[in-house]
C-alpha positions as CSV (number, residue, x, y, z in Angstrom):
1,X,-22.3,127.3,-46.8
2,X,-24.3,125.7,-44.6
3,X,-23.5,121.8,-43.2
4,X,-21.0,120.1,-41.7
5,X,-18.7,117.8,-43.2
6,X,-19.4,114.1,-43.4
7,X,-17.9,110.8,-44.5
8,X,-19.7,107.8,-45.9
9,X,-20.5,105.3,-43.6
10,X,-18.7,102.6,-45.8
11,X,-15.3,104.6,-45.4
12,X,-13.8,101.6,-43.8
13,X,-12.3,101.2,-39.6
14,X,-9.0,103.2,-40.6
15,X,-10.8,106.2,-42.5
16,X,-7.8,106.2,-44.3
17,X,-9.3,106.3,-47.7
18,X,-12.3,108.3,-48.1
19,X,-13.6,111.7,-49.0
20,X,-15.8,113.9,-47.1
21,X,-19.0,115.8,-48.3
22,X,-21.1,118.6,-47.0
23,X,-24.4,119.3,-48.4
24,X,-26.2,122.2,-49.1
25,X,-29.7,123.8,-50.7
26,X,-28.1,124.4,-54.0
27,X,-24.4,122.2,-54.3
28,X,-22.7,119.6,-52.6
29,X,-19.3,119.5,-52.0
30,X,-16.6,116.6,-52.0
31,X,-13.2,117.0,-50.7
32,X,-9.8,115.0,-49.7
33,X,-10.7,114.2,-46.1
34,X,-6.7,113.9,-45.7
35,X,-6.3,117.1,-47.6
36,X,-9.2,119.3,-45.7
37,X,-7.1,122.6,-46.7
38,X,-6.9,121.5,-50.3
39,X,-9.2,121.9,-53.4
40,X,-13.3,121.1,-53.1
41,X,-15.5,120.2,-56.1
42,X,-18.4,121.4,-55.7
43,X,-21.6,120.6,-58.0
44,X,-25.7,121.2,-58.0
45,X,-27.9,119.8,-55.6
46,X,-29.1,118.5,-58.9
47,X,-26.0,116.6,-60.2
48,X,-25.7,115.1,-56.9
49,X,-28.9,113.6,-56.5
50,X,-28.0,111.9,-59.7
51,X,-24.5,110.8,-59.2
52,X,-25.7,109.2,-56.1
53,X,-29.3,107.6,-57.1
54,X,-26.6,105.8,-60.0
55,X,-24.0,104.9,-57.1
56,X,-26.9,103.1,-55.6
57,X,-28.2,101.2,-58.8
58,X,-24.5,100.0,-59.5
């Protein structure tokens, strides 16, 4: 998969508290950015772009 991983920019100072995402062509994926060895979800380009466009209406 192409891209590196990223956190939001409203993760906080600490970065204690956030998840980490790394987009590609086809599926994003989210993980546990204090559990980088652990489980990913990863879901279409598609589903993202509308889980996020929603984020930003909220």
């Amino acid at each position: 998969m192409s891209g590196d991983w990223f956190k939001s920019s409203y993760s906080g100072a600490a970065n204690d508290q956030c998840v980490e995402c790394r987009l590609a062509d086809e599926n994003a994926s989210v993980r546990d950015s204090k559990n980088p060895a652990g489980g990913v979800l990863r879901v279409s380009a598609t589903a993202w772009t509308a889980f996020t466009a929603r984020l930003k209406r909220a």
